[in-house]
N, C-alpha and C positions, 0 to 999 in steps of 0.2 A: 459438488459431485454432479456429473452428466448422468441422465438418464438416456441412452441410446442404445440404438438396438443395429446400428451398422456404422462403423467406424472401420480406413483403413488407414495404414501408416506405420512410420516407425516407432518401435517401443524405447522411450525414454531407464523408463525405469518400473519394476515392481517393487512395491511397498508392503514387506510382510508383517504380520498382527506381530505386536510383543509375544505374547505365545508362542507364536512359530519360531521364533527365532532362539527360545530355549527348549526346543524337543529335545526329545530323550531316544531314546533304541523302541523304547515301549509307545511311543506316538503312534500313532496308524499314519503312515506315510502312502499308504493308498488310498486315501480320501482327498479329495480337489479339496483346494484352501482357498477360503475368501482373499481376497490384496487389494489393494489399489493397482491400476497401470496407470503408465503416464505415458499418452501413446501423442506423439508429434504429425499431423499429416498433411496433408501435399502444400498447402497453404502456407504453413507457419504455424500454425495454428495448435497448443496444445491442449489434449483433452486431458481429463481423470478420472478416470470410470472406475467404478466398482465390478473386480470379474473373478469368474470360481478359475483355478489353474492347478496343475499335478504340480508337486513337489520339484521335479527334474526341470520349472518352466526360467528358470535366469537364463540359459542360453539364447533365450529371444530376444533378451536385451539388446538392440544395435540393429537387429533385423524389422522388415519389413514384415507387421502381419497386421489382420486383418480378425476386427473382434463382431461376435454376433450370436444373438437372442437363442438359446436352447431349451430343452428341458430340465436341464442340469443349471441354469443360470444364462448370464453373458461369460463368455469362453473365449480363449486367443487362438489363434490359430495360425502360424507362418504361411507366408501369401507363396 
C-alpha cells in the first residue's frame, strides 16, 4: 500500500471491505467507506492507495481523477 498524498490518473478499480458488500437498508450509507483504489497514471504505472469514498463512488471507475490528502482522509475526486 502507497502512502501518498497526490496522485493523478485513471481509476482501475475500488476494492470494497467484505462488510460493505453485505449492507443491509439499516447500514448508514451516508458515511465515506474506507476501500482500496487502484488508480493507473500517466506512466503506466499502477498505484493502491488506501482512500475514504461516498457509497455512489463505482462511477469513477474508467475515469480520470485525481486523489488527495483531507481532513476526512485521502479522497477521489473526478479531474
Amino acid at each position: 500500500m502507497e502512502n501518498v498524498n497526490q496522485v493523478d490518473g485513471r481509476l482501475v478499480s475500488l476494492q470494497w471491505p467484505k462488510e460493505a458488500a453485505g449492507a443491509t437498508l439499516s447500514f448508514d450509507t451516508s458515511q465515506l467507506q474506507e476501500v482500496k483504489a487502484e488508480i493507473e497514471d500517466s506512466e503506466g504505472v499502477t498505484h493502491l492507495i488506501d482512500v475514504v469514498v461516498s457509497w455512489d463512488a463505482d462511477y469513477l471507475v474508467g475515469k480520470e481523477v485525481s486523489v488527495s490528502a483531507t481532513d476526512n482522509g485521502i479522497t477521489l475526486k473526478e479531474k
